[in-house]
C-alpha positions in Angstrom: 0.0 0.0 0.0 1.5 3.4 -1.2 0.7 7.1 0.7 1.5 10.3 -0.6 4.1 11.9 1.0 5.3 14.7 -1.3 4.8 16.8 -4.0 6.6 19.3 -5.3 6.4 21.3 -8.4 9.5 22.7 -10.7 9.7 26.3 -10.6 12.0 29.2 -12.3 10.7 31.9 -10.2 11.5 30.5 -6.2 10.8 33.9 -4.5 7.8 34.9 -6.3 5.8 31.1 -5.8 6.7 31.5 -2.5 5.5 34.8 -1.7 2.0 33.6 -3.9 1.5 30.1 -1.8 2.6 31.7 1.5 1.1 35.7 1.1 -1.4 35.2 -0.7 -2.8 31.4 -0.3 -1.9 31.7 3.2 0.2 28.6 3.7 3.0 28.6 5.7 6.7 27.4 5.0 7.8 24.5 7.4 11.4 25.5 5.7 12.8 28.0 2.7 16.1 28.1 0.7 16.8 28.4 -2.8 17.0 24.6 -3.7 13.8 23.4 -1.8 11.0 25.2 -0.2 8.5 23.2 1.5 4.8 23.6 2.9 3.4 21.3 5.7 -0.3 20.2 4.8 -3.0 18.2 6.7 -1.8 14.2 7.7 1.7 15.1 6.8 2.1 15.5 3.1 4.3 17.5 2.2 3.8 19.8 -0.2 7.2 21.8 -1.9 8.9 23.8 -4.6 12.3 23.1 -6.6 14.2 24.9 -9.0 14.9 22.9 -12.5 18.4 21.4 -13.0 17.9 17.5 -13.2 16.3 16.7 -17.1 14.4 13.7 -15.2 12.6 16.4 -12.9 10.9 18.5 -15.5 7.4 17.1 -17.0 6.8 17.2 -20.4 4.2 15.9 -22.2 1.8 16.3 -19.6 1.8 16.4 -15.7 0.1 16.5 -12.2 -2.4 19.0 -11.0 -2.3 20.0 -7.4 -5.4 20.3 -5.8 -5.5 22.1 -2.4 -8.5 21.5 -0.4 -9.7 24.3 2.2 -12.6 24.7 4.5 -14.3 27.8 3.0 -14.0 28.6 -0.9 -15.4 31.7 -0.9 -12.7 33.2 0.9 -9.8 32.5 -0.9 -11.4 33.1 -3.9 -12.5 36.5 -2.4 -8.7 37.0 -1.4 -7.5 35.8 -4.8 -9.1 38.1 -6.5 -8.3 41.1 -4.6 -4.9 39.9 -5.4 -5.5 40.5 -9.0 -5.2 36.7 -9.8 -7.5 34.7 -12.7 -9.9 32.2 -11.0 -11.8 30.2 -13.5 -15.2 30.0 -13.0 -16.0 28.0 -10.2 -17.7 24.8 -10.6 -19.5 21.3 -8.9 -17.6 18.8 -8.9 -18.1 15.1 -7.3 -18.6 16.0 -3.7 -17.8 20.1 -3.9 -16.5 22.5 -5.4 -13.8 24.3 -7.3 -11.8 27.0 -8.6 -8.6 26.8 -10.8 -6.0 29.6 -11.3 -1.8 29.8 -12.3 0.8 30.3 -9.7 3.5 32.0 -11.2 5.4 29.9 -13.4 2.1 29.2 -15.0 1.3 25.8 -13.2 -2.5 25.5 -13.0 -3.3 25.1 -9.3 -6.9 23.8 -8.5 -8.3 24.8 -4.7 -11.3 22.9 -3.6 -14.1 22.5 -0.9 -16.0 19.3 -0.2 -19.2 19.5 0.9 
């Protein structure tokens, strides 16, 4: 039997995906340095940035979709967009619902809330 325990996305802009997960998603960094920045989430995934560098880290042809789940929608989208970011229409999905915006190296980043 498998569990998550990380994910972590590839990014060329370290300071400014760190400023958007932690300022304005309001997560908080468990530790920060230019090589590996990591976020602590519920039941101890770990959730973390890494600059590019290894070919065998960087996805192409497709990849993974983080989906962050939080415990009111509305707010975040409220406080997304008087950040100025893009939220795609929210929608129902199976069991909630959800918005989908870009951090900024243009990963799409889905936030959800079960109902």
């Amino acid at each position: 039997m498998y569990a998550l325990d990380t994910i972590f996305g590839i990014t060329w802009h370290m300071d400014k995906c760190i400023d958007f997960y932690e300022r304005i998603l309001g997560m908080s960094a468990v530790s920060k340095s230019p090589y590996w920045t990591e976020f602590a989430l519920e039941n101890g995934v770990r959730f973390a940035l890494h600059p590019p560098g290894d070919d065998a880290l960087c996805t192409v042809n497709g990849g993974w979709i983080c989906a962050l789940r939080v415990a009111d929608l509305s707010e975040i989208e409220a406080r997304l967009r008087e950040c100025g970011i893009d939220v795609s229409g929210r929608h129902q999905i199976p069991g909630g619902e959800v918005i989908t915006l870009s951090d900024p190296d243009g990963r799409p980043v889905q936030i959800m809330q079960q109902f």
